[in-house]
C-alpha positions, 0 to 999 in steps of 0.5 A: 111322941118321939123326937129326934132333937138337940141335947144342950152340952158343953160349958157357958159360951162353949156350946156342943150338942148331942143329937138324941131321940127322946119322949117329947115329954122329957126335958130337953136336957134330960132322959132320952132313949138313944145318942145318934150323933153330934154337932159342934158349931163352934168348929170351922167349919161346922162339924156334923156326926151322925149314925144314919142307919139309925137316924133313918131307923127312928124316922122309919118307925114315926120319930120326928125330927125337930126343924134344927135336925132335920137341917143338920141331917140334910147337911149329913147327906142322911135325908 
């Protein structure tokens, strides 16, 4: 199944995250098919990129957000 979920970045404390669509059955941090956007929780406020076409493209063909994204992507404006 494929997933649209949080990719860990950035260095101990300092967390950033990509929001990629990957196999589920790869590592959270590892192998994935496309970069979609980014989070970063550490700004304030809370800065969200997201490439919507694309994002509803994956969704479109039976990718799954996980609960996180699918919150990020409704802050997004892009479900």
């Amino acid at each position: 199944m494929v997933k649209i979920r949080l990719r860990r970045m950035g260095a101990k404390k300092n967390p950033y995250y990509r929001i990629v669509v990957a196999d589920s059955h790869f590592p959270r941090d590892g192998r994935f098919i496309e970069e979609i956007g980014t989070y970063d929780p550490l700004t304030n406020p809370v800065t969200i990129k997201v490439d919507g076409e694309r994002a509803k493209y994956w969704i479109g063909n039976g990718a799954q957000p996980t609960e996180t994204v699918r919150a990020l992507l409704k802050k997004a404006e892009v479900l």
